[in-house]
N, CA and C of each residue as an Amber inpcrd file, in Angstrom:
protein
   309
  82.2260000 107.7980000  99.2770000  82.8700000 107.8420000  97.9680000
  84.2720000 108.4530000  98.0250000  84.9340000 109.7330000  98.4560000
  86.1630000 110.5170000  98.8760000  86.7330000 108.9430000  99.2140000
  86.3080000 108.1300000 100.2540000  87.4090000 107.1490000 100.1890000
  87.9380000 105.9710000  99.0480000  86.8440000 106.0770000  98.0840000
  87.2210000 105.0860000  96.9390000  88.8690000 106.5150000  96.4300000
  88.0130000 107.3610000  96.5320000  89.4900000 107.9190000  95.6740000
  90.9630000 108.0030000  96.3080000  90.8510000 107.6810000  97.8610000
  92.0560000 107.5940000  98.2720000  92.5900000 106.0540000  98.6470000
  91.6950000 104.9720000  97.9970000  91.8950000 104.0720000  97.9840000
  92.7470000 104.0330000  96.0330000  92.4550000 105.0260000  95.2740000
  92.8740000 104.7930000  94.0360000  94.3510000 105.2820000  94.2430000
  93.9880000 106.9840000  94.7940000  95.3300000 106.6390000  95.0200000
  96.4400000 106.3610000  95.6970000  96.2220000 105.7750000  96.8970000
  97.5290000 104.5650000  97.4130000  97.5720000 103.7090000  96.1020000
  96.6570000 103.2790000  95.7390000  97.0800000 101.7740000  94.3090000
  98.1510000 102.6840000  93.6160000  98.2240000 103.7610000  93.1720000
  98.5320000 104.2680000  91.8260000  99.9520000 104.4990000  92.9100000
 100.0470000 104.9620000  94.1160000 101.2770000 104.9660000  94.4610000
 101.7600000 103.7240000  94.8270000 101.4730000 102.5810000  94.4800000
 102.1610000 101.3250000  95.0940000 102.3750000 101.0640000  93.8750000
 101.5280000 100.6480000  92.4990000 102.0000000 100.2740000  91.3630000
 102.0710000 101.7150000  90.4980000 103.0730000 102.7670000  90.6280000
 102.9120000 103.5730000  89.5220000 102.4830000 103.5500000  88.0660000
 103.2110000 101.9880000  87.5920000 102.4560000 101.8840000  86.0060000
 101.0900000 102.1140000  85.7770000 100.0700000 101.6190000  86.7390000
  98.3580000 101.6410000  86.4300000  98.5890000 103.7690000  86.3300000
  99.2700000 104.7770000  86.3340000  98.8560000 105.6150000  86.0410000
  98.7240000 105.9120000  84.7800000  99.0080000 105.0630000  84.2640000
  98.7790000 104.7050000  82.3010000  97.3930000 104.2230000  82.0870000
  96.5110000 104.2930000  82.1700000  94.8370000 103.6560000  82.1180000
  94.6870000 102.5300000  81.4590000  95.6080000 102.5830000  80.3360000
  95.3960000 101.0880000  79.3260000  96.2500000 100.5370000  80.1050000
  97.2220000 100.4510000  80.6130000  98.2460000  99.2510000  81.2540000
  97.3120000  99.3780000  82.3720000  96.6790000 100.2570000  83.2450000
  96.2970000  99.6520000  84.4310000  94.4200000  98.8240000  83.9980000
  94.0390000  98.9340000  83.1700000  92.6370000  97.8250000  82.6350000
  93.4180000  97.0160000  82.5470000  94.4920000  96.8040000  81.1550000
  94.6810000  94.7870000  81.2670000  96.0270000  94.7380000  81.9980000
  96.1440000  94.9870000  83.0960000  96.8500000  94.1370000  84.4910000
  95.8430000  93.6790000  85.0480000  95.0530000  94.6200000  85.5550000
  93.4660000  94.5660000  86.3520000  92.9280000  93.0180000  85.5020000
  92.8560000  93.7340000  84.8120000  92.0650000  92.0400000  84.3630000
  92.4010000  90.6890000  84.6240000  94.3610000  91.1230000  84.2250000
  95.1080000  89.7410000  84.3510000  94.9570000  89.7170000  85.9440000
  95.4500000  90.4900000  86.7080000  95.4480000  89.9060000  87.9960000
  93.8350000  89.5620000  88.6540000  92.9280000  90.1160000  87.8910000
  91.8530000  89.2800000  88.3830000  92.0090000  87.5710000  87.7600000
  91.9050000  87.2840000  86.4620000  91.8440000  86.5140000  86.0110000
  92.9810000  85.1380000  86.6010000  94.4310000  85.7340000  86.9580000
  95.3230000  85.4140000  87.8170000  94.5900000  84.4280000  89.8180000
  94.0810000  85.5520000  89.9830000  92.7160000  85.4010000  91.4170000
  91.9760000  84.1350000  90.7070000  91.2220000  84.5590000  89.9200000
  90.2640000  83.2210000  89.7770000  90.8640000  82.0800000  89.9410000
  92.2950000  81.9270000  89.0620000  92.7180000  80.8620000  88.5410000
  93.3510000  80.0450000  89.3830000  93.3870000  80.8340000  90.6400000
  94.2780000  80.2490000  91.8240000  93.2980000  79.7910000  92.9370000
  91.8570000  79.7750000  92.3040000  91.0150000  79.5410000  93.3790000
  90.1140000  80.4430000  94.5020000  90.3990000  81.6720000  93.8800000
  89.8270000  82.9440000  94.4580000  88.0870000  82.9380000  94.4210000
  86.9320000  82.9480000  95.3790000  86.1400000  83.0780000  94.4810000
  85.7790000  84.1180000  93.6920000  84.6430000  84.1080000  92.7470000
  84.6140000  85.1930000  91.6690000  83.9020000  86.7880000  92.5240000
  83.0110000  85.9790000  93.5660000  82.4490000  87.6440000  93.9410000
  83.7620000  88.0230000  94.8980000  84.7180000  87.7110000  95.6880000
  85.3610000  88.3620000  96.1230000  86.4830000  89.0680000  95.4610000
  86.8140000  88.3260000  93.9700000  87.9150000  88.6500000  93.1540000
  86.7830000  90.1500000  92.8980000  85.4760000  90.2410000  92.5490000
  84.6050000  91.5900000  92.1280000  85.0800000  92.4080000  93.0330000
  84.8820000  92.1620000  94.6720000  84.8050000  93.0980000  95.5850000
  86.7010000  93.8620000  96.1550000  86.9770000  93.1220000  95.8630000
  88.6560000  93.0350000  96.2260000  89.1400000  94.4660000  95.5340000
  89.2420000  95.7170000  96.8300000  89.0070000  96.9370000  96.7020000
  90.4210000  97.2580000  97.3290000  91.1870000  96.8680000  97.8550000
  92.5290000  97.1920000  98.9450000  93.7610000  97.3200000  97.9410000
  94.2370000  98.3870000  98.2480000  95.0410000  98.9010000  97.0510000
  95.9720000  97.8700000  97.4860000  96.8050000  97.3500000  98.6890000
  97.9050000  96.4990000  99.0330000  97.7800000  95.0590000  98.7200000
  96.5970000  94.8150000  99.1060000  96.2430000  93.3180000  98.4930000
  96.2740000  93.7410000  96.5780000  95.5870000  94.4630000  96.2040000
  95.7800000  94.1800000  94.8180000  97.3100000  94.8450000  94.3080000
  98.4790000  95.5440000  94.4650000  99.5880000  95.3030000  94.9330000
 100.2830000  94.0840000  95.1790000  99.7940000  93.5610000  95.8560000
 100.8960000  92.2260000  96.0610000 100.3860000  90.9390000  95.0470000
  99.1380000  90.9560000  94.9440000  98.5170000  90.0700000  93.8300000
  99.3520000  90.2720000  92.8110000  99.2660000  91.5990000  92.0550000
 100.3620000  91.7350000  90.9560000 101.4220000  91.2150000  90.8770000
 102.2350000  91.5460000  92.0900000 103.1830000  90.8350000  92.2890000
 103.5200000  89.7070000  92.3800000 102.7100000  88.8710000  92.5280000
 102.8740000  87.6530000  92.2980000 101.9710000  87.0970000  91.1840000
 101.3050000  87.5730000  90.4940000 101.1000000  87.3580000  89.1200000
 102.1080000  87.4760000  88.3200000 102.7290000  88.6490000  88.2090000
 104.4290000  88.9570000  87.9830000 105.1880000  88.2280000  87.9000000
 105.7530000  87.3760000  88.9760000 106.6890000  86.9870000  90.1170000
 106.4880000  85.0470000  89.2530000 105.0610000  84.9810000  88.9300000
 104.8060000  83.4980000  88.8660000 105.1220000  83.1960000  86.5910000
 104.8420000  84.7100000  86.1220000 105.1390000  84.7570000  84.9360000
 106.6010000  84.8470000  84.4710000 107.3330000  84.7630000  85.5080000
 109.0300000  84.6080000  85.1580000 109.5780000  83.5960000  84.9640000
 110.2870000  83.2670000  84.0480000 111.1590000  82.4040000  83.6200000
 112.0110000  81.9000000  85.1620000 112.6250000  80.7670000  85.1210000
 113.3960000  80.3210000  86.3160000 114.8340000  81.4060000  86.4530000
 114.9120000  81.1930000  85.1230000 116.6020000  81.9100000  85.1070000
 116.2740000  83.4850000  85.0630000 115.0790000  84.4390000  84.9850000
 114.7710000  85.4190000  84.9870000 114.8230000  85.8350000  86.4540000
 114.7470000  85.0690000  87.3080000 114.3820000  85.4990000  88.6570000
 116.1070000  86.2800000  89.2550000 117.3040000  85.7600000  88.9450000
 117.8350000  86.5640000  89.3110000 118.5910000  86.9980000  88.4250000
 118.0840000  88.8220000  88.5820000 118.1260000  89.8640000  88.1010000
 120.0170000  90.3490000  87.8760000 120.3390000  90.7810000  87.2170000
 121.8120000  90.7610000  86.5170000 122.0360000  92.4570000  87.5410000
 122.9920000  92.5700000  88.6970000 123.2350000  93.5330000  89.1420000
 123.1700000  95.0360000  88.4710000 123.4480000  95.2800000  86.8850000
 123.2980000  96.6390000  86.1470000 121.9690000  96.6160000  86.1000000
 121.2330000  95.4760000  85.7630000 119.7070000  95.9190000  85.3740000
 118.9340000  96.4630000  86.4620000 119.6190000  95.4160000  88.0020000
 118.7660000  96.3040000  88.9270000 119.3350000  97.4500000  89.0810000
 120.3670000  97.6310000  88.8570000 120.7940000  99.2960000  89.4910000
 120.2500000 100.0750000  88.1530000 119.8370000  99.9140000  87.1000000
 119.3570000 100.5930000  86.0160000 118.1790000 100.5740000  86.3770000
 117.2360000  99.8780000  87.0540000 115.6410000 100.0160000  87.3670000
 115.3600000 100.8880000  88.2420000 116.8270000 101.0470000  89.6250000
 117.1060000 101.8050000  90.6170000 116.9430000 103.5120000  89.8670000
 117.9400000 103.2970000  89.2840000 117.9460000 104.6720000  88.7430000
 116.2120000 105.3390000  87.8840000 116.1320000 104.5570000  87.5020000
 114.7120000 104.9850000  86.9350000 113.2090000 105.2180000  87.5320000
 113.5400000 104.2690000  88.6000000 112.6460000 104.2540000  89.4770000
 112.8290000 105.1390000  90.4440000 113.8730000 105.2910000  91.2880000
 113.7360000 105.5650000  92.6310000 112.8690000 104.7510000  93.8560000
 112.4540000 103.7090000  93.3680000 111.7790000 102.8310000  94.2240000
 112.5010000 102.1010000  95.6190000 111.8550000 102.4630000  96.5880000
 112.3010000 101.4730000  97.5230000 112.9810000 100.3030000  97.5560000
 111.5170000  99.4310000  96.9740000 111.5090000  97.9030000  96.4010000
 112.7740000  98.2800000  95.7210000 113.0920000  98.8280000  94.7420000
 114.2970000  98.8060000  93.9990000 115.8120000  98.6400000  94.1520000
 115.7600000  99.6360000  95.1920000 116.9430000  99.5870000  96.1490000
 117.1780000  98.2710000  97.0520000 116.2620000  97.7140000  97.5010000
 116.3440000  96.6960000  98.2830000 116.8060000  95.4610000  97.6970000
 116.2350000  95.2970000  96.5500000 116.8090000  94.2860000  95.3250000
 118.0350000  95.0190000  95.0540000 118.7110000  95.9600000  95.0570000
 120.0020000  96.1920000  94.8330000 121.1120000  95.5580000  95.4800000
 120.4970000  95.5120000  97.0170000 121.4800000  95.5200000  97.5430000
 121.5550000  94.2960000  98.2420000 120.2410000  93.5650000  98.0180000
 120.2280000  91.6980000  98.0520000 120.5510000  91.5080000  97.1050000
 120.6770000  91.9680000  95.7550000 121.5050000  90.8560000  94.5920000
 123.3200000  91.2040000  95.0430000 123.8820000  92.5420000  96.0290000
 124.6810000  92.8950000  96.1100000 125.2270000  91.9170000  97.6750000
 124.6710000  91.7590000  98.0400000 124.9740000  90.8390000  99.2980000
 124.9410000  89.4940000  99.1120000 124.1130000  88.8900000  97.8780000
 124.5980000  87.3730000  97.6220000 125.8500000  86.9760000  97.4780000
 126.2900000  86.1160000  97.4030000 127.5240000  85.4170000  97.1070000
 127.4130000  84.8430000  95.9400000 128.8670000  84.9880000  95.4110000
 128.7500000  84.7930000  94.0960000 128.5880000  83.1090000  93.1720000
 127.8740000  83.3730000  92.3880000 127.5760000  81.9410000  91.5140000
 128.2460000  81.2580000  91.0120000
């Protein structure tokens, strides 16, 4: 059991939002429901315990709910997410929307 809880929290440090309980039930749900819908079966979408796999699922539950023209991100907003976040991921999108060439 000690390892379910350090399996909770790596999740809670990969997606900080689920430390909100109501945002982390209906993501959980959506990204299960997300799993099914893509062909997942249902007992493994149950068992699917890996904080990184459910991490990147989000992410591309996320990733697939964006608009076309949403996908690239307007340089202030990422450096405004930067700032708020301190996220890795954050920085890294900083500095790939900062290394594209311009449109």
């Amino acid at each position: 059991m000690p390892h379910r809880l350090d399996d909770l929290r790596r999740l809670v440090a990969l997606v900080p939002e689920w430390r909100d309980g109501k945002t982390a039930r209906q993501e959980v749900r959506a990204v299960r429901g997300y799993l099914l819908k893509h062909g997942f079966p249902a007992k493994d979408v149950v068992r699917l315990a890996d904080p990184h796999a459910l991490a990147i699922a989000r992410k591309a539950m996320l990733h697939d709910s964006m608009p076309a023209e949403a996908g690239r991100d307007d340089l202030s907003e990422l450096k405004a997410r930067l700032q708020r976040t301190g996220r890795v991921e954050d920085a890294a999108a900083v500095i790939e929307r900062m290394l594209e060439p311009p449109a």
